[in-house]
N, CA, C, O and CB atoms as a CASP TS submission, in Angstrom:
PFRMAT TS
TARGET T0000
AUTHOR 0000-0000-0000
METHOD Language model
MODEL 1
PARENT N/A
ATOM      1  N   UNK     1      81.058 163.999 111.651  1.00  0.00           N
ATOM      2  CA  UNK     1      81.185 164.407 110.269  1.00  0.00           C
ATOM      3  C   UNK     1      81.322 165.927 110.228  1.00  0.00           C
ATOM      4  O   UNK     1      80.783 166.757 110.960  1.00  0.00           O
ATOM      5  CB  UNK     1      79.969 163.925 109.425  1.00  0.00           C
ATOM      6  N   UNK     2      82.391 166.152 108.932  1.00  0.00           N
ATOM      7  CA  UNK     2      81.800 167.964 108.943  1.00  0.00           C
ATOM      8  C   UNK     2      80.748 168.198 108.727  1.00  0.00           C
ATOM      9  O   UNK     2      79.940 167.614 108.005  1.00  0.00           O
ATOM     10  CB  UNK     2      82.263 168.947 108.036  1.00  0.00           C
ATOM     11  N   UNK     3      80.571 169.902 109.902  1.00  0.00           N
ATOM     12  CA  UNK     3      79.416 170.012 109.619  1.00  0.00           C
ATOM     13  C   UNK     3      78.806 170.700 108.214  1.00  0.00           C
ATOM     14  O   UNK     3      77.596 170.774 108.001  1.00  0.00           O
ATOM     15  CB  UNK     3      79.066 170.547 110.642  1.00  0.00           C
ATOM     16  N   UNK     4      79.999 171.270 107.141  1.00  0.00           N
ATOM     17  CA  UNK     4      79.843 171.626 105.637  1.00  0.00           C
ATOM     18  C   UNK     4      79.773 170.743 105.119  1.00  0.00           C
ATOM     19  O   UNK     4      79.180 170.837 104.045  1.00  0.00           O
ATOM     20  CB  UNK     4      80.674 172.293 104.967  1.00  0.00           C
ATOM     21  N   UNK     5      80.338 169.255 105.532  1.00  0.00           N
ATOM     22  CA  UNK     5      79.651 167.823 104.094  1.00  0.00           C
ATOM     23  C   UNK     5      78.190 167.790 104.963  1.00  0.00           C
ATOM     24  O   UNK     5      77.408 168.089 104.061  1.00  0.00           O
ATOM     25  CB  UNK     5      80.804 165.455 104.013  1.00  0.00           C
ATOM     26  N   UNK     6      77.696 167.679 105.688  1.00  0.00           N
ATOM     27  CA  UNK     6      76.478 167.631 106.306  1.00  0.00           C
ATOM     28  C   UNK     6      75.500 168.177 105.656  1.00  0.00           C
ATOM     29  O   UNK     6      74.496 167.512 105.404  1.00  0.00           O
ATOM     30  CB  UNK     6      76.494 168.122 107.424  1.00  0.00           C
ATOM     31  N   UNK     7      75.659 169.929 105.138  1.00  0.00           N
ATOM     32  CA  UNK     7      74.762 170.493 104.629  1.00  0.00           C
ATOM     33  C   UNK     7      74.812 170.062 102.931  1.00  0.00           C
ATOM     34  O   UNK     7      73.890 170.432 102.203  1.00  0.00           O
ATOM     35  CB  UNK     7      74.912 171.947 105.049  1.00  0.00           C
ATOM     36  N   UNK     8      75.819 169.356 102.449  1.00  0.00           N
ATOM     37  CA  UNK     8      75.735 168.750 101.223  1.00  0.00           C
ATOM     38  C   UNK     8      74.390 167.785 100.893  1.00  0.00           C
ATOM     39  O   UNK     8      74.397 166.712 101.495  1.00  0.00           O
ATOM     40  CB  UNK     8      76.986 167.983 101.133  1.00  0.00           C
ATOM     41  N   UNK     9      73.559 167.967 100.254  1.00  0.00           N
ATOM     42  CA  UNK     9      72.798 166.855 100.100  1.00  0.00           C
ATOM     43  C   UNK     9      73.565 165.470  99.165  1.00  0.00           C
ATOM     44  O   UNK     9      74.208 165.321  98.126  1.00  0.00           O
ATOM     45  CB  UNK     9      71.469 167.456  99.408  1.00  0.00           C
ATOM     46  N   UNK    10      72.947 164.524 100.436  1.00  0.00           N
ATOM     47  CA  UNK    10      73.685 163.375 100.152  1.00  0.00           C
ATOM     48  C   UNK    10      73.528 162.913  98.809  1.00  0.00           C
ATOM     49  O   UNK    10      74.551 162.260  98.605  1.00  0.00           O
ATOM     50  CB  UNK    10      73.365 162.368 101.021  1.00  0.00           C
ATOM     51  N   UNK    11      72.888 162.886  97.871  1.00  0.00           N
ATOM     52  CA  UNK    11      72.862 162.836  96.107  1.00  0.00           C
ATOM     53  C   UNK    11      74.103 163.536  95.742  1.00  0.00           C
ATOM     54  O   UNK    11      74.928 162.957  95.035  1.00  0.00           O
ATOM     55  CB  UNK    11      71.446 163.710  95.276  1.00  0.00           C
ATOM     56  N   UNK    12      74.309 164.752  96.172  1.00  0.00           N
ATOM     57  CA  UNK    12      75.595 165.241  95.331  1.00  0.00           C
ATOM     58  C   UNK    12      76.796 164.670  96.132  1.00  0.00           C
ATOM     59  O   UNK    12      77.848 164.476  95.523  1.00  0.00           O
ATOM     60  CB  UNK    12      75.727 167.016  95.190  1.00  0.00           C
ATOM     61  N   UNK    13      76.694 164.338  97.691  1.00  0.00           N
ATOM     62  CA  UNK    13      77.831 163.836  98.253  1.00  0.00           C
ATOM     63  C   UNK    13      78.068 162.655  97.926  1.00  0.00           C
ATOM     64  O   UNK    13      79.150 162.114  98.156  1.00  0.00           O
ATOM     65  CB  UNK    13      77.865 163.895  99.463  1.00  0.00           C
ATOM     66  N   UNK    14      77.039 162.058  97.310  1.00  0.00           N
ATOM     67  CA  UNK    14      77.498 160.209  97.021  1.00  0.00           C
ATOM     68  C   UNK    14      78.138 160.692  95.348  1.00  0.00           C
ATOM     69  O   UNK    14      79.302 160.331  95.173  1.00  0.00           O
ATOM     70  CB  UNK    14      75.529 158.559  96.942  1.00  0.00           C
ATOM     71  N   UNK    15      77.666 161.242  94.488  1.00  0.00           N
ATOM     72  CA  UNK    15      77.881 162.043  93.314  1.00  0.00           C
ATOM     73  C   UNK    15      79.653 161.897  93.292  1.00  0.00           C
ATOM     74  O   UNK    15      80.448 161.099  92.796  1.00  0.00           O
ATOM     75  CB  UNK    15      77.154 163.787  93.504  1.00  0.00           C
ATOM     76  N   UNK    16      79.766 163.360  94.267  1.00  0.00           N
ATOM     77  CA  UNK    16      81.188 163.703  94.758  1.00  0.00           C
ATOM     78  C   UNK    16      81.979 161.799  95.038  1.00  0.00           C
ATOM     79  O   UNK    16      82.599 161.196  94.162  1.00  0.00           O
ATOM     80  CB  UNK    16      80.968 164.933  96.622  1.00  0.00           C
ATOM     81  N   UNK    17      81.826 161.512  95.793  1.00  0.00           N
ATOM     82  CA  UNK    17      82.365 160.057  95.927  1.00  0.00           C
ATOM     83  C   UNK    17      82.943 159.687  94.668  1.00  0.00           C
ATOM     84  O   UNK    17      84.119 159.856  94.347  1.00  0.00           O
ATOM     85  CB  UNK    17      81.262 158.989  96.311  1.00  0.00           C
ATOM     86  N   UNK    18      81.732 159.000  93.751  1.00  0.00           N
ATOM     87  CA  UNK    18      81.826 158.096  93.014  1.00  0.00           C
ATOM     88  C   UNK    18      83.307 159.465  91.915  1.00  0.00           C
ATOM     89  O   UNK    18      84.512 159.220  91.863  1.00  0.00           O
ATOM     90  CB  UNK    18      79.911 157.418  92.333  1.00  0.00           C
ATOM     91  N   UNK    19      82.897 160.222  91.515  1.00  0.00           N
ATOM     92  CA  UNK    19      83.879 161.370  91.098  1.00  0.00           C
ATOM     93  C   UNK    19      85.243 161.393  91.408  1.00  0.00           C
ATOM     94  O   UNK    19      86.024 161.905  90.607  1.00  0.00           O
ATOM     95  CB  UNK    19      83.486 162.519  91.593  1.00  0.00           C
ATOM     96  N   UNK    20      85.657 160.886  92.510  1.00  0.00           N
ATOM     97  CA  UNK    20      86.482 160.852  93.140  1.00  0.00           C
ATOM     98  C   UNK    20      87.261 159.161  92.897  1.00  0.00           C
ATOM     99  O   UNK    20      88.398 158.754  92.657  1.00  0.00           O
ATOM    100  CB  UNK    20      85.903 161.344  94.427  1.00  0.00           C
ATOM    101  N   UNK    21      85.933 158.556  93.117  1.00  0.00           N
ATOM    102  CA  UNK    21      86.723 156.999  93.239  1.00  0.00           C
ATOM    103  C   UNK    21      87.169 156.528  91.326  1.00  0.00           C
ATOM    104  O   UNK    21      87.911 155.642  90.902  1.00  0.00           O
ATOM    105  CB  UNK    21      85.163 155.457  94.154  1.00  0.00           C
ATOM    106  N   UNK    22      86.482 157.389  90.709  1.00  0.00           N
ATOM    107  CA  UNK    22      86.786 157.241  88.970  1.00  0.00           C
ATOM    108  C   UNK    22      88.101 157.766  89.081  1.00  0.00           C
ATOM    109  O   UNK    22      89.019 156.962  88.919  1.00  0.00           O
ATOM    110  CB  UNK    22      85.724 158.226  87.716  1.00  0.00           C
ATOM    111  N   UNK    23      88.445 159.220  89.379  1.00  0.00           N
ATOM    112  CA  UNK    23      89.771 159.614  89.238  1.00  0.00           C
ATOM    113  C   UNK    23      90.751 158.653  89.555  1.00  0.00           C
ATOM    114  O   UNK    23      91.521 158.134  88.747  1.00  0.00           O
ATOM    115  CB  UNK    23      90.000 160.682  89.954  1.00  0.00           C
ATOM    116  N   UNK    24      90.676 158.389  91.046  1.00  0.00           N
ATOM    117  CA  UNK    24      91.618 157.442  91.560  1.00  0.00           C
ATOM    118  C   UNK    24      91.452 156.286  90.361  1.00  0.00           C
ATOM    119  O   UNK    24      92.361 156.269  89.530  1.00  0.00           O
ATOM    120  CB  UNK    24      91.236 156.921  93.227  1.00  0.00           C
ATOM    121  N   UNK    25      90.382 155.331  90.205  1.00  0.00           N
ATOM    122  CA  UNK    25      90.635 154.465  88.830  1.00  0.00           C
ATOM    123  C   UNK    25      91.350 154.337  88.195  1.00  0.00           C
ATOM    124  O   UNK    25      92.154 153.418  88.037  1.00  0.00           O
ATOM    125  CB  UNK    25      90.174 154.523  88.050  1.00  0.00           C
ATOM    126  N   UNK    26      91.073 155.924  87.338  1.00  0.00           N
ATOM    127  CA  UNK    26      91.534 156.138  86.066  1.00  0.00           C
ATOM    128  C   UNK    26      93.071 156.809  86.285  1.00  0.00           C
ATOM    129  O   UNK    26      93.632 157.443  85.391  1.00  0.00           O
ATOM    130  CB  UNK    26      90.441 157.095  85.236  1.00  0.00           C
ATOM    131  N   UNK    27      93.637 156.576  87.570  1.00  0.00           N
ATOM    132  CA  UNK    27      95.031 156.998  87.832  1.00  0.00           C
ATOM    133  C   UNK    27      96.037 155.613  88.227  1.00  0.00           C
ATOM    134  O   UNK    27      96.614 155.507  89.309  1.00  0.00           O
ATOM    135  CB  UNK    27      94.970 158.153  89.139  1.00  0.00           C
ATOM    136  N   UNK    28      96.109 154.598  87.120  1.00  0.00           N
ATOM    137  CA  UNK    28      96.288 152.906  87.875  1.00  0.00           C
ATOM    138  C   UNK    28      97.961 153.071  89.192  1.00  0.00           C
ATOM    139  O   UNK    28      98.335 152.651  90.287  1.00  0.00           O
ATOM    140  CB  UNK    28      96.857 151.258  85.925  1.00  0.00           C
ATOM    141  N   UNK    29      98.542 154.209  87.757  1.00  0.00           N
ATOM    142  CA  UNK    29      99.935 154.071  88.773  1.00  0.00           C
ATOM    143  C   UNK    29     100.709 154.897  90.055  1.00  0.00           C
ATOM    144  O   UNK    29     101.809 154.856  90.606  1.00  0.00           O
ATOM    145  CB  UNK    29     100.901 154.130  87.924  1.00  0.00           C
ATOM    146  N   UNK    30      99.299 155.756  90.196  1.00  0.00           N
ATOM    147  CA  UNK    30      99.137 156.071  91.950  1.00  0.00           C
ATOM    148  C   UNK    30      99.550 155.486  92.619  1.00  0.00           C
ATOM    149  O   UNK    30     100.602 155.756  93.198  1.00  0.00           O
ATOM    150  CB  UNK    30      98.101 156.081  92.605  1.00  0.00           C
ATOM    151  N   UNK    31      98.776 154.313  92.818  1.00  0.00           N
ATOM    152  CA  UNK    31      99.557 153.098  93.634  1.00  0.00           C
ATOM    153  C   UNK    31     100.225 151.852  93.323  1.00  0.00           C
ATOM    154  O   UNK    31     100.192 150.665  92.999  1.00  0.00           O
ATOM    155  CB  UNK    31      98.826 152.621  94.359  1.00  0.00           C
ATOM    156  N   UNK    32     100.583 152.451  93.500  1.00  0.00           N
ATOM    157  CA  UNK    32     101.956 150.495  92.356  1.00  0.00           C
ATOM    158  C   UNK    32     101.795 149.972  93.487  1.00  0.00           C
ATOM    159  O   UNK    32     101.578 150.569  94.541  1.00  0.00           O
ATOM    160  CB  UNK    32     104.461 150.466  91.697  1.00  0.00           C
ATOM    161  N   UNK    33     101.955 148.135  93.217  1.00  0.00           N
ATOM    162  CA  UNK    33     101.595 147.429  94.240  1.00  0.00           C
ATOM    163  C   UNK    33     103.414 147.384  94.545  1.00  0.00           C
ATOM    164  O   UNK    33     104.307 147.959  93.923  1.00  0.00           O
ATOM    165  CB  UNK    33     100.506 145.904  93.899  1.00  0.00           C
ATOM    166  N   UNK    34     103.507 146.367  95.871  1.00  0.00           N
ATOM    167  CA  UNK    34     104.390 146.773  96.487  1.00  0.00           C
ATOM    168  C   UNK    34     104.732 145.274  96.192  1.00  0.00           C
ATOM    169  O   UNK    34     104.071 144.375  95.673  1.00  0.00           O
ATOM    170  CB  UNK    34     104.238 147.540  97.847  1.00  0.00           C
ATOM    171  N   UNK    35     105.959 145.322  96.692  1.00  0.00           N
ATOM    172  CA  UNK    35     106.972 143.757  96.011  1.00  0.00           C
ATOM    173  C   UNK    35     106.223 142.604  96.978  1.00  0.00           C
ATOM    174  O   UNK    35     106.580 141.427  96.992  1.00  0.00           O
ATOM    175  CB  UNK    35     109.293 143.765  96.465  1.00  0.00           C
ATOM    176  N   UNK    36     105.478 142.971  97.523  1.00  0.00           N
ATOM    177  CA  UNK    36     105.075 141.544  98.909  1.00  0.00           C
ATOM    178  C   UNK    36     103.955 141.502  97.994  1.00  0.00           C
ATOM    179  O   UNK    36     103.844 140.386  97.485  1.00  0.00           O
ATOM    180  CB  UNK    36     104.658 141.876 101.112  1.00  0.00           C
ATOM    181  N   UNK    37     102.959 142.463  97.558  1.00  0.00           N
ATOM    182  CA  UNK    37     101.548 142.200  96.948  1.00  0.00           C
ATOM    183  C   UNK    37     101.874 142.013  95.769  1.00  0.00           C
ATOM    184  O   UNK    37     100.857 141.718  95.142  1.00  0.00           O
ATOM    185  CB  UNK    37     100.457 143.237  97.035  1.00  0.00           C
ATOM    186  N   UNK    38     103.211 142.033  94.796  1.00  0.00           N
ATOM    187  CA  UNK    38     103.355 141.143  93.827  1.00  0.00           C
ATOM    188  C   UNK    38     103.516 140.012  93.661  1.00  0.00           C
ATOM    189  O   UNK    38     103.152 139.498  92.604  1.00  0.00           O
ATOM    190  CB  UNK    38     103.904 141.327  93.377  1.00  0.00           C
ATOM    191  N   UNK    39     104.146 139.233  94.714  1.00  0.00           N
ATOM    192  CA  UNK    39     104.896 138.220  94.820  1.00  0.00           C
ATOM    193  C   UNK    39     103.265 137.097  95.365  1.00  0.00           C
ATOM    194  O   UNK    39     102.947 135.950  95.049  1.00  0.00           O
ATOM    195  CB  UNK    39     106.457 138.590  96.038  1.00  0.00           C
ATOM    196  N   UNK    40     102.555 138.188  96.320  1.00  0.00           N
ATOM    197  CA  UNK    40     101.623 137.573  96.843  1.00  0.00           C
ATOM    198  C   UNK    40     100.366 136.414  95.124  1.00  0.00           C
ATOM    199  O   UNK    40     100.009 135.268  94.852  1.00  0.00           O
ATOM    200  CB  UNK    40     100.805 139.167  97.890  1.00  0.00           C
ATOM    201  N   UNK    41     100.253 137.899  94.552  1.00  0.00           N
ATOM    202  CA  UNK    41      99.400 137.325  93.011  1.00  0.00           C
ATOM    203  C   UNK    41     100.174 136.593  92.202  1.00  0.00           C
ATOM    204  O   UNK    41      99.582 135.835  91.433  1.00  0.00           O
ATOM    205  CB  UNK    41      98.883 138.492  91.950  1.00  0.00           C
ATOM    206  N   UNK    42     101.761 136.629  92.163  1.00  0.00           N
ATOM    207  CA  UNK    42     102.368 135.659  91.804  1.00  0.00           C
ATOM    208  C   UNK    42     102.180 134.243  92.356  1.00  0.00           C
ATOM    209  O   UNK    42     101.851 133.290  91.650  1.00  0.00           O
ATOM    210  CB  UNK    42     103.423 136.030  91.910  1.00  0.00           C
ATOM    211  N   UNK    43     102.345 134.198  93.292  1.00  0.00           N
ATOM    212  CA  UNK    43     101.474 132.762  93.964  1.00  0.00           C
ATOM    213  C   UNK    43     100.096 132.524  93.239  1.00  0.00           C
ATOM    214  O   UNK    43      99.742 131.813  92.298  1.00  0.00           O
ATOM    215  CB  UNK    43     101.024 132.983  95.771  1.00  0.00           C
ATOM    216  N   UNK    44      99.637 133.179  93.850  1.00  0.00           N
ATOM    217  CA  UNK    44      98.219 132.979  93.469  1.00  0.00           C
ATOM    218  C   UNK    44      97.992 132.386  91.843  1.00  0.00           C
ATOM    219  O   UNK    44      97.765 131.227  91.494  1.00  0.00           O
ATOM    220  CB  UNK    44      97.479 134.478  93.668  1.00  0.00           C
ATOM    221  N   UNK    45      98.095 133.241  91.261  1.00  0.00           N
ATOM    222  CA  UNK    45      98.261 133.082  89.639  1.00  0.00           C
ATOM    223  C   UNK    45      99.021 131.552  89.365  1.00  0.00           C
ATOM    224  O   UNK    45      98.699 130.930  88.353  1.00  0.00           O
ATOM    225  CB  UNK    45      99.365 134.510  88.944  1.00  0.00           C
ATOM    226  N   UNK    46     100.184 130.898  90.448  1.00  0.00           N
ATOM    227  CA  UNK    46     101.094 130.055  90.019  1.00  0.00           C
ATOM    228  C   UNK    46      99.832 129.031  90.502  1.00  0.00           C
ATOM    229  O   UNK    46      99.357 128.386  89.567  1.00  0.00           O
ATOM    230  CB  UNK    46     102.788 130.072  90.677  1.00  0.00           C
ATOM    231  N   UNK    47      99.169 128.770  91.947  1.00  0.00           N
ATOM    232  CA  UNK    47      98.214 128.035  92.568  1.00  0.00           C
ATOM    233  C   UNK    47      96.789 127.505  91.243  1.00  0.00           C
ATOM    234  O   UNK    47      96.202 126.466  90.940  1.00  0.00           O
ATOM    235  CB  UNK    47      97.682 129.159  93.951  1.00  0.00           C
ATOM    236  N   UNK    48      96.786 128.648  90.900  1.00  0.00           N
ATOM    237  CA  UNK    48      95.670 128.838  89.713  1.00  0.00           C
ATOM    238  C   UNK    48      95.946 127.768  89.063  1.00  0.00           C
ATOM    239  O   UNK    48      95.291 126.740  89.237  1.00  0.00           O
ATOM    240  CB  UNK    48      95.699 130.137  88.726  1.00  0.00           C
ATOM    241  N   UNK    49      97.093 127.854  88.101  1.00  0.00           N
ATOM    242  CA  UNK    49      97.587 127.665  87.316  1.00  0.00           C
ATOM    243  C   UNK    49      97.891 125.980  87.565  1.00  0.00           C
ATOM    244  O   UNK    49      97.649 125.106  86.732  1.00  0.00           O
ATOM    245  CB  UNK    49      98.502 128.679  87.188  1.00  0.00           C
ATOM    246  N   UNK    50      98.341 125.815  88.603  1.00  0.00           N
ATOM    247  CA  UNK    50      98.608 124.222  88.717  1.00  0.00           C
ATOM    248  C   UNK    50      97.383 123.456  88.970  1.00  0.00           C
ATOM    249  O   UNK    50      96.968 122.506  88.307  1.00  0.00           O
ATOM    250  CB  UNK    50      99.608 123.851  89.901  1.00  0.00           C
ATOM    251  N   UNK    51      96.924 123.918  89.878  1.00  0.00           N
ATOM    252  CA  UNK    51      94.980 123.474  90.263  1.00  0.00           C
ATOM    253  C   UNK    51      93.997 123.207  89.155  1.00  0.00           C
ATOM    254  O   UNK    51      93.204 122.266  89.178  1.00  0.00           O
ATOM    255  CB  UNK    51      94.060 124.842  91.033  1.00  0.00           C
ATOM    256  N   UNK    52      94.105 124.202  88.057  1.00  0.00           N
ATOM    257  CA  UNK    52      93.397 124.428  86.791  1.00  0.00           C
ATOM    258  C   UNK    52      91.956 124.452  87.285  1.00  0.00           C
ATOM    259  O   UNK    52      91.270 124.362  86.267  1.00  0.00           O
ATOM    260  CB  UNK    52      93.690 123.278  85.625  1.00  0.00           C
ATOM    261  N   UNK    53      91.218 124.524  88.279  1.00  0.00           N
ATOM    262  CA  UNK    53      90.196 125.393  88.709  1.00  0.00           C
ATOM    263  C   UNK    53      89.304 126.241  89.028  1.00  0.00           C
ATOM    264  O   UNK    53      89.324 126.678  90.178  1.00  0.00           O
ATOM    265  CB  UNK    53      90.149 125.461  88.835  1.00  0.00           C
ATOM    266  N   UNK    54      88.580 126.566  88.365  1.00  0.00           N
ATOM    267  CA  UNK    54      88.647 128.024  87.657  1.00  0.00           C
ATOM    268  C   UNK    54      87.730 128.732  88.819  1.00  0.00           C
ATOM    269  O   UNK    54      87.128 129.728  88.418  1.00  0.00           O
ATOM    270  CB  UNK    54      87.899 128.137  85.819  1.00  0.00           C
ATOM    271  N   UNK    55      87.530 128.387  90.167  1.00  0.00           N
ATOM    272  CA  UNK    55      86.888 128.718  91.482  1.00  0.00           C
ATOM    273  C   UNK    55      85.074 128.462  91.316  1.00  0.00           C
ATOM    274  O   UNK    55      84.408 127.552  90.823  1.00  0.00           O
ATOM    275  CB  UNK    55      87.340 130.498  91.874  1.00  0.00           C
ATOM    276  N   UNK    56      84.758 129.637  91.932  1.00  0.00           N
ATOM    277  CA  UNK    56      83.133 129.322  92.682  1.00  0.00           C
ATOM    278  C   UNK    56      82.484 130.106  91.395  1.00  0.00           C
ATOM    279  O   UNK    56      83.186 130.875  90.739  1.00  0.00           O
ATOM    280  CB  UNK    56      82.668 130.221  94.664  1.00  0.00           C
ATOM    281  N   UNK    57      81.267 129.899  91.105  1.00  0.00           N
ATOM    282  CA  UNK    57      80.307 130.883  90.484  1.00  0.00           C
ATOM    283  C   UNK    57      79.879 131.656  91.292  1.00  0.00           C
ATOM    284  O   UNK    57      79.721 131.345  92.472  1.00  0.00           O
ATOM    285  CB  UNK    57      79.251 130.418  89.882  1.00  0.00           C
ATOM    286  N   UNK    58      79.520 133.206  90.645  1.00  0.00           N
ATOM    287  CA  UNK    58      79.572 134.244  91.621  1.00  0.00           C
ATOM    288  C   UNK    58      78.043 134.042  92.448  1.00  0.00           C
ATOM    289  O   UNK    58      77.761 134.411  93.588  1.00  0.00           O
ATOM    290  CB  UNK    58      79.812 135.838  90.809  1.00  0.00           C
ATOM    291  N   UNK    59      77.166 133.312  91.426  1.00  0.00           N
ATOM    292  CA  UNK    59      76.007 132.839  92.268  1.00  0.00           C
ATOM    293  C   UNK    59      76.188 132.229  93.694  1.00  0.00           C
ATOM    294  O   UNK    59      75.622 132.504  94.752  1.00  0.00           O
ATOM    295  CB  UNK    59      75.343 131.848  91.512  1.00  0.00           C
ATOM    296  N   UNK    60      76.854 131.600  93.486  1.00  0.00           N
ATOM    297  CA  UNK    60      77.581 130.301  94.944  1.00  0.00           C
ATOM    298  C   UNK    60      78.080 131.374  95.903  1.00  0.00           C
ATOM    299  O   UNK    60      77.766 131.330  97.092  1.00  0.00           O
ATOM    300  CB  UNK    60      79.362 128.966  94.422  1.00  0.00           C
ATOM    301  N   UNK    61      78.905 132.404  95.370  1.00  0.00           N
ATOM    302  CA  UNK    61      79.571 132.676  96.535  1.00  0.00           C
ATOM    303  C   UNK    61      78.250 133.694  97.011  1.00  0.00           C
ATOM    304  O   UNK    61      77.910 133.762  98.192  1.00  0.00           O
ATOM    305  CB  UNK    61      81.279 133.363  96.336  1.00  0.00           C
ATOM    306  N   UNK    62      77.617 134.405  96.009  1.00  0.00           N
ATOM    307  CA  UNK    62      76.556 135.370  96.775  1.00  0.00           C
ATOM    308  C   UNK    62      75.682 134.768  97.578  1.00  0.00           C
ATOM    309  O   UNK    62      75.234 135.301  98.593  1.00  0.00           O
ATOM    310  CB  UNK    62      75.704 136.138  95.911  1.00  0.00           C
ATOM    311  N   UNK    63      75.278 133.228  97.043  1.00  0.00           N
ATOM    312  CA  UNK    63      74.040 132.943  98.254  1.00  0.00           C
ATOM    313  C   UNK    63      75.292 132.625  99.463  1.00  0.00           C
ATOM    314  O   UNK    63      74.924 133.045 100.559  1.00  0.00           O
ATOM    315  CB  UNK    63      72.636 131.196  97.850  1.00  0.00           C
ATOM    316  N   UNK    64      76.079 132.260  99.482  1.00  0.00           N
ATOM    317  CA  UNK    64      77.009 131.820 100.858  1.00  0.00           C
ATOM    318  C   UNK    64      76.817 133.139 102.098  1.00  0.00           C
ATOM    319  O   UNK    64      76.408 133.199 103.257  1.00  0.00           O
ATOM    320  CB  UNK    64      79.016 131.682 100.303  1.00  0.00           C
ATOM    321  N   UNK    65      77.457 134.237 100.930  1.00  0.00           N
ATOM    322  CA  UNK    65      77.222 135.899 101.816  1.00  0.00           C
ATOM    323  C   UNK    65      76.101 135.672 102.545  1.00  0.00           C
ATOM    324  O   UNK    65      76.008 135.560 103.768  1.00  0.00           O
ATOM    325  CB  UNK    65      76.871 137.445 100.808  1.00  0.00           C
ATOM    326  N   UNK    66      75.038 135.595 101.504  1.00  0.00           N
ATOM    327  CA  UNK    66      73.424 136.159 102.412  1.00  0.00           C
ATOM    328  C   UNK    66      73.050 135.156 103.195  1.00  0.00           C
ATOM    329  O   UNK    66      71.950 135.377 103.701  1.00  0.00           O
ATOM    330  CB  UNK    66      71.921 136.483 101.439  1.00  0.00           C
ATOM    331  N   UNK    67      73.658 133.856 103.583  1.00  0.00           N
ATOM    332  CA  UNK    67      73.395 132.936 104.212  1.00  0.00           C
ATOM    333  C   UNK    67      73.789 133.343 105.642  1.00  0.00           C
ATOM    334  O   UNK    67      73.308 132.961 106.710  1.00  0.00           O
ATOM    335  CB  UNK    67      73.949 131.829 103.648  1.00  0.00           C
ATOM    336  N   UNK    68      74.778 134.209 105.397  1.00  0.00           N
ATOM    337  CA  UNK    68      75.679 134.195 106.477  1.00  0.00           C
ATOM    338  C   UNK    68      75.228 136.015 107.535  1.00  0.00           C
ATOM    339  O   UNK    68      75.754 136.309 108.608  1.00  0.00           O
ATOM    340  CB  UNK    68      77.589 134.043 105.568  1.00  0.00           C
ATOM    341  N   UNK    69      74.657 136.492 107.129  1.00  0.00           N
ATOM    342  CA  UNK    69      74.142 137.886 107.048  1.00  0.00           C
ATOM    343  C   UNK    69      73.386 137.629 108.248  1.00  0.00           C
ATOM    344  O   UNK    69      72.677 138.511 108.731  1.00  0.00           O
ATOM    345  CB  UNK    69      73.296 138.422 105.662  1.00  0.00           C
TER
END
């Protein structure tokens, strides 16, 4: 790591982070998705859509995680 983020105390360096990851957020068309990762949620969305399934509760999938930990 640098050794100037080092002397940052980590409160303002996690601070700095989150500061950082809002901008990027709040900037959606930075990254435009790309014609493969459209096409990809186009599936997806079409799969959805025919299945009518509306997936897992987020309970289900969290105990699965910590099961697996």
């Amino acid at each position: 790591m640098n050794i100037a983020l080092q002397e940052i105390p980590v409160e303002e360096r996690i601070r700095m982070v989150e500061d950082i990851w809002d901008s990027i957020a709040n900037d959606q068309k930075a990254l435009p998705l790309s014609a493969e990762q459209r096409a990809l949620l186009d599936q997806r969305l079409d799969a959805y859509e025919t299945d009518g399934k509306s997936g897992r509760l987020l309970a289900d999938v969290l105990a699965d995680i910590k099961r697996k930990l």
